[in-house]
PAVEXPA-749856 format. One record per residue: residue number from 1; residue in one letter; y, z, x of N, C-alpha, C in turn. Coordinates in Angstrom, 3 decimals. Layout:
! PAVEXPA-749856
> NUM,A,Y,Z,X,Y,Z,X,Y,Z,X;
...
***
This chain:
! PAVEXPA-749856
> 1,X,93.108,74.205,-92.014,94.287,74.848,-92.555,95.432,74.685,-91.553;
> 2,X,96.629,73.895,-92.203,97.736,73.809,-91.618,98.500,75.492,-90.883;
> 3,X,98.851,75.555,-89.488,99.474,76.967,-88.905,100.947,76.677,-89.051;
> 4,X,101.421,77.307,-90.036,103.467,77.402,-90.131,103.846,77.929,-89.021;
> 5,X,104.809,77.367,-88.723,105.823,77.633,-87.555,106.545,79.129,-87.801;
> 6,X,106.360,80.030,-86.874,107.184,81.449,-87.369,108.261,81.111,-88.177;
> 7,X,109.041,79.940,-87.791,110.693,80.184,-88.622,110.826,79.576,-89.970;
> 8,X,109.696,79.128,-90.288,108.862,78.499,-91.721,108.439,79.617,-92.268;
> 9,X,107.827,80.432,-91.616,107.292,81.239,-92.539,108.308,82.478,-92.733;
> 10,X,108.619,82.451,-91.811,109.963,83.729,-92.260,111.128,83.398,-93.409;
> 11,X,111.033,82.080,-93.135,112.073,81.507,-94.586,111.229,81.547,-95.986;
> 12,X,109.939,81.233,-95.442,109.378,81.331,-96.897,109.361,82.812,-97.374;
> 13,X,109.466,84.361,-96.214,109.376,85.222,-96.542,110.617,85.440,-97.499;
> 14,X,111.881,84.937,-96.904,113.374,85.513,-97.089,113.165,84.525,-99.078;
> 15,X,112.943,83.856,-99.019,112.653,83.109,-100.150,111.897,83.928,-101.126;
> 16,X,110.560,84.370,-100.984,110.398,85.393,-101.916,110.709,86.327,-102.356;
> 17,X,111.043,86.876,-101.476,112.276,88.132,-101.268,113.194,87.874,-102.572;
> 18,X,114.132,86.639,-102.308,115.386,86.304,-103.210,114.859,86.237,-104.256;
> 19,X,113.918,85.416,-104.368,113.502,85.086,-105.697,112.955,86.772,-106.597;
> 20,X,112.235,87.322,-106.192,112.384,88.761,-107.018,113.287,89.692,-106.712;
> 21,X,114.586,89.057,-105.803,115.797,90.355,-106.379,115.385,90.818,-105.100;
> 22,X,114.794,91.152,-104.219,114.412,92.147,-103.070,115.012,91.818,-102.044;
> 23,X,115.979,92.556,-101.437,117.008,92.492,-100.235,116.231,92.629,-99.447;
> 24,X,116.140,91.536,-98.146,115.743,91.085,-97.264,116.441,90.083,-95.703;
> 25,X,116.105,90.492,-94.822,116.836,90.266,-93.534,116.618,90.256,-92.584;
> 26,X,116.408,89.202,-91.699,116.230,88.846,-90.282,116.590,90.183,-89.001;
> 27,X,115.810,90.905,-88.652,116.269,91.965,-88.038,116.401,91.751,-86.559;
> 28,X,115.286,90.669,-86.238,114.761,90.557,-84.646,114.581,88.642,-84.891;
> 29,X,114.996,87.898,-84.240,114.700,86.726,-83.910,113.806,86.264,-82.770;
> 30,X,112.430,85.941,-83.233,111.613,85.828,-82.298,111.578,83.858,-81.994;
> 31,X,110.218,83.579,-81.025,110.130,82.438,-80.779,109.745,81.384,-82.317;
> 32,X,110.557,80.362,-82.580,110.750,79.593,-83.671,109.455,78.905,-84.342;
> 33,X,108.487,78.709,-82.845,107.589,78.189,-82.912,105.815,78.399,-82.916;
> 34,X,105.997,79.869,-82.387,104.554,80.434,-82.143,104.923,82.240,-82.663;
> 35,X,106.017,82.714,-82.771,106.180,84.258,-82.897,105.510,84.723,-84.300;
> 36,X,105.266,86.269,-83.564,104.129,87.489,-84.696,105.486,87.272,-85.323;
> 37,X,105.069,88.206,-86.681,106.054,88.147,-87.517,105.551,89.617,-88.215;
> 38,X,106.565,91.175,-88.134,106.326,92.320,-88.539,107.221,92.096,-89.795;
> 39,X,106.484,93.176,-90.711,107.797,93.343,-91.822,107.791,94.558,-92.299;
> 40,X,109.334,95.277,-92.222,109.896,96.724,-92.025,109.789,97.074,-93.464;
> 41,X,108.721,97.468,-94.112,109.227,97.876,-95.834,109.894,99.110,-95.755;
> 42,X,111.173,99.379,-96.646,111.987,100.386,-96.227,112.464,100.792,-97.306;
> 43,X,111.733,101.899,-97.801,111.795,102.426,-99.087,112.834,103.284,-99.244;
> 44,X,113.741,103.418,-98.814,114.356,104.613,-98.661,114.218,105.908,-98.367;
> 45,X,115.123,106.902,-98.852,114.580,108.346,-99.015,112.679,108.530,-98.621;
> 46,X,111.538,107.199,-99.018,110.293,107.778,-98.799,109.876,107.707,-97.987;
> 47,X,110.889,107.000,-97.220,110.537,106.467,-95.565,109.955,104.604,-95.712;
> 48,X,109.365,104.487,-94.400,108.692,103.381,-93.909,107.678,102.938,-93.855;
> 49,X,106.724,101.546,-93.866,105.955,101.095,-93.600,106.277,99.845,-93.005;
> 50,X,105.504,99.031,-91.367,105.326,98.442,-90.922,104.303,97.338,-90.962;
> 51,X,104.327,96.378,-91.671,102.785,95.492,-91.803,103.044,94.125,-91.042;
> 52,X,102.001,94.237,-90.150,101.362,93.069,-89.217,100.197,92.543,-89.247;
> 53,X,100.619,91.191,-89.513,99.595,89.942,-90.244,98.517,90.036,-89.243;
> 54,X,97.309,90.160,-89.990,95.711,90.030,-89.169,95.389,89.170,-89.413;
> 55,X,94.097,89.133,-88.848,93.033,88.155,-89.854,91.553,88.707,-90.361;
> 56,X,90.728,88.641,-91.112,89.653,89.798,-91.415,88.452,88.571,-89.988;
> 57,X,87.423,89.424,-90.038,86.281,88.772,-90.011,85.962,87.693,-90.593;
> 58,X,86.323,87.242,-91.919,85.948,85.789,-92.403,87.271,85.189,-91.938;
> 59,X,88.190,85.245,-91.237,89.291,84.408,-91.095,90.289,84.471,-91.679;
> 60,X,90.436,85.309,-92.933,91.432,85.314,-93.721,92.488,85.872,-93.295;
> 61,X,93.622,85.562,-93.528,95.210,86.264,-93.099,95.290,87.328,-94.491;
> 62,X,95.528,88.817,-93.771,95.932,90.041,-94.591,96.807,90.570,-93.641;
> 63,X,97.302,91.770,-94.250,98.817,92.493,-93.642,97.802,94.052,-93.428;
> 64,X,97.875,94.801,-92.330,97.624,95.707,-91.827,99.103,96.485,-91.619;
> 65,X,98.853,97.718,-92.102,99.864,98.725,-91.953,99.725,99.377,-90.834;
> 66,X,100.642,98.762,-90.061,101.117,99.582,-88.627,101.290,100.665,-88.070;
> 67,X,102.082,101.729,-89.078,102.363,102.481,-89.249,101.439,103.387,-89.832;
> 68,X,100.550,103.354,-89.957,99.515,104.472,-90.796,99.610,104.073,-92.829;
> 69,X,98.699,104.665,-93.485,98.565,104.746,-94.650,99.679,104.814,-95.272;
> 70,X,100.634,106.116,-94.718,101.204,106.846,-95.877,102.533,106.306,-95.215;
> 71,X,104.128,106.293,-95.827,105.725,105.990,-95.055,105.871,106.756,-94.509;
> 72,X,106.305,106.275,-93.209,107.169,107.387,-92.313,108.454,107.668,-91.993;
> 73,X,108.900,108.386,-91.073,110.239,108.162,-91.344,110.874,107.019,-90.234;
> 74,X,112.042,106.612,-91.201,112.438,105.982,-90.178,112.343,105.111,-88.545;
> 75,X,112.901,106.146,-88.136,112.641,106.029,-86.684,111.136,105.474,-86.258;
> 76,X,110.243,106.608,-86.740,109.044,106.148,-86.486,108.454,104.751,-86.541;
> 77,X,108.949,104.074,-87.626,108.959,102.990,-87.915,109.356,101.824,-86.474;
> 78,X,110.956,102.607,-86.548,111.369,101.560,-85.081,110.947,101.217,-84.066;
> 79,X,110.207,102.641,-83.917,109.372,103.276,-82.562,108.216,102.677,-82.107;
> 80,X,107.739,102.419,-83.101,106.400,101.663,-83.387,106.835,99.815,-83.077;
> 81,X,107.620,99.670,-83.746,108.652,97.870,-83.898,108.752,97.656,-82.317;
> 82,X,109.308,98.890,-81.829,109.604,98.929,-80.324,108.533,98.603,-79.498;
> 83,X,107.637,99.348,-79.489,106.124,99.394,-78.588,105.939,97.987,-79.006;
> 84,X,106.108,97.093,-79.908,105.376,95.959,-79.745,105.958,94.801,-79.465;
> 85,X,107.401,94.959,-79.318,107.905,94.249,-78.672,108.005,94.107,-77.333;
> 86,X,107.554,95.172,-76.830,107.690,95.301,-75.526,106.054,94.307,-74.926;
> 87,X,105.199,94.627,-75.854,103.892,93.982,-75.382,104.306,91.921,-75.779;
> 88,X,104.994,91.923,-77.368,104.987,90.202,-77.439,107.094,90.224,-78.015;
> 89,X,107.454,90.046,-76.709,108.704,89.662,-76.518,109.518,88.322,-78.105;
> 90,X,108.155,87.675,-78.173,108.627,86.501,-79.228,108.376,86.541,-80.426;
> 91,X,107.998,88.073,-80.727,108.330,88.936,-82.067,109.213,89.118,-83.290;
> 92,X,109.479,88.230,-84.298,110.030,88.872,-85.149,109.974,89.621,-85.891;
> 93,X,111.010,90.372,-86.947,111.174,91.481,-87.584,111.863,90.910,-88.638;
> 94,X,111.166,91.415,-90.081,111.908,90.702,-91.426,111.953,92.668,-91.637;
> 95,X,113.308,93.207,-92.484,113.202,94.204,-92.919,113.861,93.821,-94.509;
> 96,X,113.043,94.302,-95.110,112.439,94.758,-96.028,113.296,95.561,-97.255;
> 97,X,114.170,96.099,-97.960,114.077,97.339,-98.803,114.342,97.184,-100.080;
> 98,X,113.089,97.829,-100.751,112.506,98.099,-101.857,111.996,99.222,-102.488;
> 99,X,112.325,100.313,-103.333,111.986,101.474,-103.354,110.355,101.739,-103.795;
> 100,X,110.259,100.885,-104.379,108.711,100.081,-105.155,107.808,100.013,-103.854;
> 101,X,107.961,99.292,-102.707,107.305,99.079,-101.604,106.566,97.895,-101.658;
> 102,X,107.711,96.894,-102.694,106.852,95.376,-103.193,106.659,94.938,-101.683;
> 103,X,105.913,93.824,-101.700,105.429,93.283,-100.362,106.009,91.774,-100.666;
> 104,X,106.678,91.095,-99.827,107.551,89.771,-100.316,106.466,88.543,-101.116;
> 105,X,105.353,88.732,-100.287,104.881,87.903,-100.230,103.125,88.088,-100.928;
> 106,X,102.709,89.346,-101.616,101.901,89.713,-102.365,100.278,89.556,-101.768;
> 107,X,100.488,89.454,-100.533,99.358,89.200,-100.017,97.935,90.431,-99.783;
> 108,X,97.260,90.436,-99.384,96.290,91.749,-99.163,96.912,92.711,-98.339;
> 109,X,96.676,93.933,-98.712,97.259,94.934,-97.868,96.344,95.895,-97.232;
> 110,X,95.978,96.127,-96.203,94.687,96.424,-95.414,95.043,98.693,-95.363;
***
């Protein structure tokens, strides 16, 4: 299996995004070539969720919620965005808002 370049796959994110109507935006510019890639779902008024791409035990790529189960607020959200930038500097950040809490890219949600 071919590995996309972070700035490939973040376009393909911003791309799904457009294509169902869902406002979406480069928040953090990480490394072009090897960077994590978080994404800020930002529901409004219900708060936040943070999901960062895993992989299971069989290898598969799914999205793990960062942030816990349920939205939080705001900040919390950032707070969290923050702590992990501080650990991988070449981090990007796609944010997200959707009141629905569609996911751009429809993948498993852990």
């Amino acid at each position: 299996m071919a590995i996309l370049k972070a700035r490939t796959f973040v376009q393909a994110c911003l791309r799904a995004c457009n294509a169902e109507g869902i406002p979406a935006t480069v928040v953090r510019h990480g490394y072009d070539e090897a960077g994590a890639v978080l994404i800020k779902l930002n529901q409004g008024a219900a708060g936040c969720s943070v999901l960062a791409q895993v992989r299971t035990m069989e290898g598969d790529l799914v999205w793990m919620r960062g942030t816990g189960p349920d939205c939080v607020p705001e900040q919390q959200a950032d707070d969290y965005i923050g702590r992990q930038l501080r650990v991988d500097p070449d981090l990007w950040v796609i944010e997200v808002e959707d009141r629905k809490g569609r996911h751009p890219l429809g993948e498993k949600i852990l």
